[in-house]
C-alpha positions in Angstrom: 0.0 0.0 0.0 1.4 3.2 -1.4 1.9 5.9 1.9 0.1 9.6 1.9 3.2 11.4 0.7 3.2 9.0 -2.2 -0.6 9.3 -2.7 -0.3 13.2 -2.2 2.3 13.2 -5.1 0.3 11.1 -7.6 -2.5 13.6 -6.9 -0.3 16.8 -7.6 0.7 15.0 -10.8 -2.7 14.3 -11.8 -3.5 17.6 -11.4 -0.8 18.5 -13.6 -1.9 16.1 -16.5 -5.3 17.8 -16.1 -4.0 21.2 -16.3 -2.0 20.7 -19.1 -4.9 18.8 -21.2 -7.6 21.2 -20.2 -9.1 24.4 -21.3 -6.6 27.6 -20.7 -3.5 24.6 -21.4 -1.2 25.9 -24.2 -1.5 22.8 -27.5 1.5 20.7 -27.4 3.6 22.1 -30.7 6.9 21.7 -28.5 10.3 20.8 -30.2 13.7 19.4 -28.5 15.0 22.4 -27.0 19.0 22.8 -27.2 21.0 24.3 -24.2 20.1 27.5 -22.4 20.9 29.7 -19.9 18.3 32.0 -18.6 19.6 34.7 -15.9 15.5 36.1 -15.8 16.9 39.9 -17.1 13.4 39.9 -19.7 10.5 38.1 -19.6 11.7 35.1 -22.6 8.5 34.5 -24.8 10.5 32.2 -27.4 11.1 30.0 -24.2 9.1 30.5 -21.5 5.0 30.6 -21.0 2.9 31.8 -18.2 -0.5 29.2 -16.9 -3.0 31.7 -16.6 -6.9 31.1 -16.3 -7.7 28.1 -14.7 -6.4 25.4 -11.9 -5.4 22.3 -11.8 -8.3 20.9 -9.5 -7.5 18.6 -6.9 -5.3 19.4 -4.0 -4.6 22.8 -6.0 -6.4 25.4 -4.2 -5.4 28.1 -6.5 -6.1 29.3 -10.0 -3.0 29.9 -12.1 -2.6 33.9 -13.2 0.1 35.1 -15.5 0.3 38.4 -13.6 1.4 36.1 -10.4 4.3 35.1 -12.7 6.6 38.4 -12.9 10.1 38.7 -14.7 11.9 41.9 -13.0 15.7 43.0 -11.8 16.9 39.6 -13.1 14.7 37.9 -11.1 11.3 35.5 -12.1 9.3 35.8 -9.1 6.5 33.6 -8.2 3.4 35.0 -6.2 0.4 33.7 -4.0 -2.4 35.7 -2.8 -6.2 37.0 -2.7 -6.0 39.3 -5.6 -9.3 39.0 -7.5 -10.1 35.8 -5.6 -12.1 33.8 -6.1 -13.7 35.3 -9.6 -10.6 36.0 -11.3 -8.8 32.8 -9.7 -10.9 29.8 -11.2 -13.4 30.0 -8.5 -10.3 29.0 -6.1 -10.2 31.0 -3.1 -6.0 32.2 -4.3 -3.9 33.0 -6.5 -0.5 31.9 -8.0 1.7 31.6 -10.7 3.6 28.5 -12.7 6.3 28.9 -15.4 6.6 26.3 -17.9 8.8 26.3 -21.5 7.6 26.2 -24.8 10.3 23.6 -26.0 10.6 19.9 -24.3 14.1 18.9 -23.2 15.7 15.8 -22.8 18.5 13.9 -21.3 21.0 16.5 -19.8 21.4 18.7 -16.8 18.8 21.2 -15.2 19.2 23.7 -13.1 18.1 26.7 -10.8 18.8 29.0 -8.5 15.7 29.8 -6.1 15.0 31.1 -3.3 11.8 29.0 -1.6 8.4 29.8 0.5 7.9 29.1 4.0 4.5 28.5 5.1 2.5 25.4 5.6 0.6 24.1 3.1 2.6 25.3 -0.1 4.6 24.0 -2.2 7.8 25.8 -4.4 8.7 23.6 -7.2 11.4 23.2 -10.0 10.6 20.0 -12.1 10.0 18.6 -15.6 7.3 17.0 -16.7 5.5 15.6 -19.9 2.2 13.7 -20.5 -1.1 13.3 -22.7 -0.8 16.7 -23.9 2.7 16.0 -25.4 1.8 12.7 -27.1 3.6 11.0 -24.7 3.2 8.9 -21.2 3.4 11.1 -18.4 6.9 10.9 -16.9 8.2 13.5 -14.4 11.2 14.5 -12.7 10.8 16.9 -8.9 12.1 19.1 -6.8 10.2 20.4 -4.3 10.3 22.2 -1.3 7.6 22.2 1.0 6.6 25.1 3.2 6.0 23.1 6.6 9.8 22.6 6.9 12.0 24.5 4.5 15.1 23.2 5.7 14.4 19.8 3.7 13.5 18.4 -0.1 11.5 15.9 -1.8 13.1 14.4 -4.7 10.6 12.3 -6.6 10.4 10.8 -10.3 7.2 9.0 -12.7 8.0 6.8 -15.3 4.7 6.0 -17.6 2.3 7.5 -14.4 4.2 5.6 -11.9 5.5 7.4 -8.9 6.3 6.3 -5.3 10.0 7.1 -5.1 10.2 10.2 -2.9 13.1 11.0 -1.2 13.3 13.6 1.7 17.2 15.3 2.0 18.2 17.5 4.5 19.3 20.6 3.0 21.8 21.7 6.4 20.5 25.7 6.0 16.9 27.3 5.8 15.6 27.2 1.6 13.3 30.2 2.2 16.3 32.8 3.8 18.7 32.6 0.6 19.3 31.6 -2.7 20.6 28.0 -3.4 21.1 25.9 -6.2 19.3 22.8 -7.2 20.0 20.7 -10.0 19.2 16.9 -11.3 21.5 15.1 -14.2 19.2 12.6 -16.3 21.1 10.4 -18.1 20.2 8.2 -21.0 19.4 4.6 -19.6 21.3 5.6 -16.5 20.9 7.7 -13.4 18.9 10.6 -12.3 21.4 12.6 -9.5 20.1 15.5 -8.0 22.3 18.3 -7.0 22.1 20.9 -4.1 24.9 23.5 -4.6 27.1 21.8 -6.5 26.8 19.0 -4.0 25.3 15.1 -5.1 22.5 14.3 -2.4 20.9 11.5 -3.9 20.8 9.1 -6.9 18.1 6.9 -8.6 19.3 4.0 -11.0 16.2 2.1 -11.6 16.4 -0.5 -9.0 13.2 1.0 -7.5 11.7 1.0 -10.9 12.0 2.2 -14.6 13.3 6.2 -15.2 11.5 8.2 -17.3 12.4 8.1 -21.1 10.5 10.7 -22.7 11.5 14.4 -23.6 9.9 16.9 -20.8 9.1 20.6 -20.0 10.8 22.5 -17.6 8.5 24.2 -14.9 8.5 25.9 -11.8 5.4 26.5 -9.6 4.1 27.6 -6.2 0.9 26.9 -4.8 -1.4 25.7 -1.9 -2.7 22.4 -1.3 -6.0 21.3 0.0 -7.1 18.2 1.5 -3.2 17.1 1.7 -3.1 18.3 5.1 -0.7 14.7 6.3 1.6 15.7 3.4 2.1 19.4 3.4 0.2 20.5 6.7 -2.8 23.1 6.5 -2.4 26.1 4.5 -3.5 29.7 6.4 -3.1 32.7 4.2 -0.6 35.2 6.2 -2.4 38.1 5.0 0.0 39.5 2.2 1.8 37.8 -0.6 4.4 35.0 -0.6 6.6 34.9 -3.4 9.5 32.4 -4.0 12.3 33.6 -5.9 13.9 32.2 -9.2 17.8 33.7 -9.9 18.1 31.8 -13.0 17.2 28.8 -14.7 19.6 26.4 -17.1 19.8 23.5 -19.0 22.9 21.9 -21.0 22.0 19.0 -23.2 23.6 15.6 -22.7 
């Protein structure tokens, strides 16, 4: 029997699949994309693409809005709040933002530098991910952060819709006070190694099961759960705006 973190996860990437095959989800025209660096000084519409208009049902208890997705003094910031909630947020009682690229992108190594949320019930993300929309079986690569204790990650992967490999790293310093580095290597019918400033912290060869083998999109989001309250704790609005911090994103192709 799969646990709740692993049942919480195969939510969130339902949700995904959902959001990216319903209505407001941009058609899947993607090509290969080669390497990039992206230091977030403009606002990259050959590359990048803003969710805007609807939610991802489920645990998501926000609407996606591409004003809560902001590109300004070299930095893509990602917002939560009330703003226009809940008639301009889906009918969702919040706000937030997800940044996802145009192009899919496969085996190499990808990277950002982020600065993280801390608050119950949310989630900061840097992952890739491809599914129905694409073509393709869903397969999905994470790192994500969660609010309740931002001095860890879970590092997660889905081969053909098949999760349950999450892995919880102590990070040794706070994710939400500073910017950091986080980066995974995806090797062809190898490993998966995930990276925290410059720094291995875990591997996956495929003894737990199959690595994904499909070309994905790179995305970033933040957003607060619902009914997930085991996994990510309950979520209580502060009052004013979080925002998680993106320095810079890249990607060199292996």
């Amino acid at each position: 029997m799969r646990n709740t973190r692993s049942l919480a996860l195969t939510g969130l990437a339902l949700g995904l699949v959902a959001a990216l095959t319903g209505v407001g989800a941009t058609p899947a025209q993607a090509a290969i994309g080669p390497s990039f660096v992206d230091n977030f000084d403009t606002f990259d519409t050959g590359r990048w693409y803003k969710a805007d208009g609807y939610s991802n049902g489920s645990m998501f208890n926000a609407g996606w809005r591409a004003d809560h997705a902001t590109v300004s003094g070299g930095l893509m910031n990602l917002s939560l709040d009330t703003r226009s909630c809940p008639s301009g947020c889906s009918g969702k009682p919040y706000a937030a933002g997800e940044y996802r690229t145009t192009d899919l992108y496969s085996y190499g190594r990808f990277e950002a530098r982020l600065k993280a949320v801390k608050n119950p019930g949310t989630v900061t993300s840097f992952f890739t991910y491809t599914g129905p929309s694409d073509g393709q079986p869903w397969d999905e690569i994470d790192v994500e952060i969660l609010g309740k204790n931002t001095t860890q990650i879970q590092l997660n992967y889905f081969t053909n819709g098949v999760g349950g490999h999450e892995t919880v790293i102590n990070l040794g310093f706070d994710a939400s006070t500073g910017y950091h580095n986080y980066a995974f290597e995806w090797w062809n019918g190898g490993t998966i190694n995930w990276f925290v400033d410059g720094r291995l912290v875990h591997q996956e060869n495929g003894s737990r099961g199959p690595l994904p083998t499909h070309p994905q999109r790179i995305m970033m989001n933040l957003w607060p759960g619902i009914g997930v309250d085991s996994w990510l704790q309950p979520f209580t609005y502060p009052g004013h705006t979080l925002t998680a911090g993106y320095d810079w994103a890249r990607y060199t192709k292996y």
